[in-house]
C-alpha positions as CSV (number, residue, x, y, z in Angstrom):
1,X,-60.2,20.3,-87.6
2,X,-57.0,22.8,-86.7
3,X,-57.2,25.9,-88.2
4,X,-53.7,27.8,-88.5
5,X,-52.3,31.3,-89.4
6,X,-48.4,31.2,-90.1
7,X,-46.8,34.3,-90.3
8,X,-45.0,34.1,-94.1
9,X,-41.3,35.4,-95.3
10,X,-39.0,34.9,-97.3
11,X,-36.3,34.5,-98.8
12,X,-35.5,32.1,-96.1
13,X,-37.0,28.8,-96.3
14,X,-39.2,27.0,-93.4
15,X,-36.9,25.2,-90.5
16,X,-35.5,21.6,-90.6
17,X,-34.5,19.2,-87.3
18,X,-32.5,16.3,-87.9
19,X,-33.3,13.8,-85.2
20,X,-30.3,11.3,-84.0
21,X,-31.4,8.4,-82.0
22,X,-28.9,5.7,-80.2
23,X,-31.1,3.0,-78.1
24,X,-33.4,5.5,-75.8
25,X,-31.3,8.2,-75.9
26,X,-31.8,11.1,-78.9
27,X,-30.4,14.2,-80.4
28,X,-31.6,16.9,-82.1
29,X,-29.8,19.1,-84.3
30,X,-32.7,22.5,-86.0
31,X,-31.9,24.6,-88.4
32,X,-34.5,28.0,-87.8
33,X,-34.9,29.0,-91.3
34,X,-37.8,31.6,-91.1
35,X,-38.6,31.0,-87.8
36,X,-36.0,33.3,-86.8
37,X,-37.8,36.4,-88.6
38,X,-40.9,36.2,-86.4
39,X,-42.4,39.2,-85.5
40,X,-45.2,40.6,-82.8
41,X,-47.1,42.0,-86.0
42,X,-48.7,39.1,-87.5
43,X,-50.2,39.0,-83.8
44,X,-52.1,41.7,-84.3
45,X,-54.1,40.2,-87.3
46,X,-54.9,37.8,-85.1
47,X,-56.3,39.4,-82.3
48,X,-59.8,37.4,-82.2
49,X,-58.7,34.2,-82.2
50,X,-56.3,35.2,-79.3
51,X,-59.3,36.2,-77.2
52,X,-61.6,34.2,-78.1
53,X,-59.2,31.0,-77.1
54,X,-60.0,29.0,-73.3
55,X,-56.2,28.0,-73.4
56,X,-53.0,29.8,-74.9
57,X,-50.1,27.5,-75.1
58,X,-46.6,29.0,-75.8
59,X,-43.2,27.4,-75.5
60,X,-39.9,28.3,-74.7
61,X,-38.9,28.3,-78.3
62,X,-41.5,31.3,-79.5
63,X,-39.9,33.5,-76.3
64,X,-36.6,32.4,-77.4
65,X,-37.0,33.6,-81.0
66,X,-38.5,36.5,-80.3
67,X,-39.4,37.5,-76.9
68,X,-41.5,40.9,-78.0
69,X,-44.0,38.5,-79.6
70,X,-44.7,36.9,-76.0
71,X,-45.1,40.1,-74.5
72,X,-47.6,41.3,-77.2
73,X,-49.3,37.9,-76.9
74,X,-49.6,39.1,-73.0
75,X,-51.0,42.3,-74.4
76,X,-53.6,40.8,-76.4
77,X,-54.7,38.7,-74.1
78,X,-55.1,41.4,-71.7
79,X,-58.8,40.5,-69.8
80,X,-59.3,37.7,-72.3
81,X,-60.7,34.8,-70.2
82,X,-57.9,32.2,-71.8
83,X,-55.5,30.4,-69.5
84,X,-51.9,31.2,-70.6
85,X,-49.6,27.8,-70.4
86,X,-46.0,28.7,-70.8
87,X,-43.3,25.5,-71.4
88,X,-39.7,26.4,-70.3
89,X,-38.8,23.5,-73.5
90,X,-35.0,23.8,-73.0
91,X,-32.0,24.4,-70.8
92,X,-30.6,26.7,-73.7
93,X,-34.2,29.0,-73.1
94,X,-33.7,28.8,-69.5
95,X,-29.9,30.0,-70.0
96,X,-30.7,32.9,-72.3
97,X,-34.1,34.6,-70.1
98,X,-33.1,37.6,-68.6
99,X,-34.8,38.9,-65.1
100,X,-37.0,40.9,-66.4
101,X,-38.7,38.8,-68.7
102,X,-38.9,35.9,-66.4
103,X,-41.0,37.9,-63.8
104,X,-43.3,39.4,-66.8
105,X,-43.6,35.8,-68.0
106,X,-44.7,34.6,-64.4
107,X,-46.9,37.7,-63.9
108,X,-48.8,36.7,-67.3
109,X,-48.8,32.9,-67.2
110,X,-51.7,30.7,-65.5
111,X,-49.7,27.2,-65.7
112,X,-45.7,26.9,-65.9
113,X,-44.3,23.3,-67.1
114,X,-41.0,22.1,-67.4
115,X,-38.6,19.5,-66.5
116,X,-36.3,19.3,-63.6
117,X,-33.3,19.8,-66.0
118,X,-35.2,23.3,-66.9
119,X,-35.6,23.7,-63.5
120,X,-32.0,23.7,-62.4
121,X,-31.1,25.9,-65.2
122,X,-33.6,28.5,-64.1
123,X,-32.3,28.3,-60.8
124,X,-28.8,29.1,-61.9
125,X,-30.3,31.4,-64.2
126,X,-32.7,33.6,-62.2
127,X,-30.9,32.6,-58.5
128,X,-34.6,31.7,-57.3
129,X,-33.0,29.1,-54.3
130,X,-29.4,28.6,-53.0
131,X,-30.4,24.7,-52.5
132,X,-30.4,23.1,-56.1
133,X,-32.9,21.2,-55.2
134,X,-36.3,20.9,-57.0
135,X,-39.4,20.9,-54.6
136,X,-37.2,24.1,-52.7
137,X,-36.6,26.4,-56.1
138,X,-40.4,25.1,-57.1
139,X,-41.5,25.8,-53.6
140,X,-39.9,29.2,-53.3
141,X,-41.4,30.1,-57.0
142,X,-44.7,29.5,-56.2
143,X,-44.5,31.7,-53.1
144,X,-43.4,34.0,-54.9
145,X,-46.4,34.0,-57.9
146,X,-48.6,31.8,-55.9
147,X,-51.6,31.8,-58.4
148,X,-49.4,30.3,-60.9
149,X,-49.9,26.4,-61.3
150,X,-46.2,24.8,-61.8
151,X,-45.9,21.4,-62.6
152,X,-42.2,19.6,-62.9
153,X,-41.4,16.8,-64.8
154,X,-38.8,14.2,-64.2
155,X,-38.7,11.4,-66.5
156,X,-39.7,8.7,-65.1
157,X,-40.0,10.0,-61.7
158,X,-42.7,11.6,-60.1
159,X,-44.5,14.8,-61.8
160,X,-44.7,17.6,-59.1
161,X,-47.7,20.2,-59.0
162,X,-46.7,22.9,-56.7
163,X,-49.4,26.1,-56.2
164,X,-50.2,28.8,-53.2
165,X,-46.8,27.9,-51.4
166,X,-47.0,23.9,-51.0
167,X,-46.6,21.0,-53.4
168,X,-50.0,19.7,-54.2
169,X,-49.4,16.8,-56.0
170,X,-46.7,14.4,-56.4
171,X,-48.0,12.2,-59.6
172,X,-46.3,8.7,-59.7
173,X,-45.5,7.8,-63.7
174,X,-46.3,4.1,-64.9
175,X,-43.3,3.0,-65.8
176,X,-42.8,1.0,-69.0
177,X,-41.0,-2.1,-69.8
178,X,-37.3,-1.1,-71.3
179,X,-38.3,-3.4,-73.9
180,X,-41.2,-1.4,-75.5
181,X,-39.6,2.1,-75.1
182,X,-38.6,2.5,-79.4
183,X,-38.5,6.3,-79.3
184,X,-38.3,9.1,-76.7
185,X,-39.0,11.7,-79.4
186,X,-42.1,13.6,-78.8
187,X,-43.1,12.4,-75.3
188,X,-43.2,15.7,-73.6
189,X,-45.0,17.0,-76.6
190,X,-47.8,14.2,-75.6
191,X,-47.4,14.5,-72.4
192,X,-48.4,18.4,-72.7
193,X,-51.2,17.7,-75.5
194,X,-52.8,14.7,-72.7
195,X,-52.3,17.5,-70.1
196,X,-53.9,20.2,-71.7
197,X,-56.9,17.9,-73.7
198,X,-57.6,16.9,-69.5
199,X,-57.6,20.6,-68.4
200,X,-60.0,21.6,-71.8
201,X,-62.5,19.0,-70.5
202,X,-62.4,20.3,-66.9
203,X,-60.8,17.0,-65.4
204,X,-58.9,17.1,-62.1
205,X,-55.3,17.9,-62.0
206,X,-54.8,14.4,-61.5
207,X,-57.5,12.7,-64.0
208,X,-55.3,15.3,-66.6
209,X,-52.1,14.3,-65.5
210,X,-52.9,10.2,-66.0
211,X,-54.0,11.4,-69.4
212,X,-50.7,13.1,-70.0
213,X,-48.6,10.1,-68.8
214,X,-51.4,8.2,-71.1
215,X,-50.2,10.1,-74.1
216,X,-46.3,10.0,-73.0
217,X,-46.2,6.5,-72.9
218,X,-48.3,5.8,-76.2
219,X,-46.0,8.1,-78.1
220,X,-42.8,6.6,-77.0
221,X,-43.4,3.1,-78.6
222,X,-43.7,4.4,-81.5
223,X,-40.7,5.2,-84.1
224,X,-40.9,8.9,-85.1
């Protein structure tokens, strides 16, 4: 089963998302609530569940609300044998990370995802390539933190893996049928948990990556 540990406050309530969809396309509007108040030192209760993890997945959203909470995560972790997966999640996260903590999160992290919308941002962001295009910013990233495994996503396009300087993999998506698509909401949350369930089970990049677009796809004819 899943086992969880939520840091509790109060007075303010837990967070809310209202969710507008029109055809394929979707909106989301989130209210924070307690989120907002999230702080490094719950981490420190749970310190042996932190090392005793094989993967440690954080997203955009946790840096966003609190980026000292990352960087104690990075702490903990320290020699831990886990494999740190860090999700850019937004353009707004992209937007807000300063220098700094962009080259602390890419000392830290094993495996960087995001989309090529993310992508761009952190280009304007962080000034990584002059060309806004995608395999040259991912391609001058990973020379510069080659050990780190980045994988781009764009839609229905190709998913890039880029490592050690070159571009390792260029994934082709199955594409579905306009017909079947009902809702778009949660498909890079499948795609991730496909990826991740792949890498947990020591599949290939590319056996894990057909599992991810497995997952995508499954999700996104589905309402909710």
């Amino acid at each position: 089963g899943i086992e969880t540990s939520f840091q509790k406050t109060s007075p303010k309530p837990s967070g809310r998302c209202a969710c507008l969809i029109h055809g394929h396309e979707r909106s989301l509007v989130a209210f924070l609530g307690a989120a907002n108040d999230f702080c490094p030192d719950h981490l420190d209760s749970l310190k042996y569940e932190i090392g005793k993890a094989r993967f440690l997945y954080i997203t955009g959203f946790f840096y966003s609300v609190s980026p000292a909470s990352l960087k104690r995560v990075f702490e903990i972790a320290g020699n831990a044998p886990a494999r740190i997966i860090f999700n850019l999640s937004a353009t707004f996260v992209c937007d807000g990370m300063s220098e700094s903590d962009f080259k602390d999160i890419m000392q830290n992290v094993n495996i960087l995802i995001g989309n090529s919308d993310e992508l761009f941002h952190l280009n304007a962001r962080q000034k990584i390539h002059q060309d806004n295009s995608i395999e040259q910013i991912a391609l001058k990233l990973t020379k510069s933190f080659p050990e780190v495994l980045i994988i781009i996503t764009q839609g229905s396009e190709p998913v890039l893996l880029f490592q050690n300087g070159t571009l390792l993999l260029r994934f082709s998506v199955p594409v579905l049928p306009a017909e079947l698509i009902v809702d778009t909401n949660g498909a890079g949350d499948a795609f991730v948990g496909g990826l991740l369930a792949g890498f947990e089970r020591s599949q290939t990049k590319k056996k894990s990556l057909e599992l991810a677009a497995f997952m995508a796809a499954k999700v996104i004819q589905c309402s909710g």
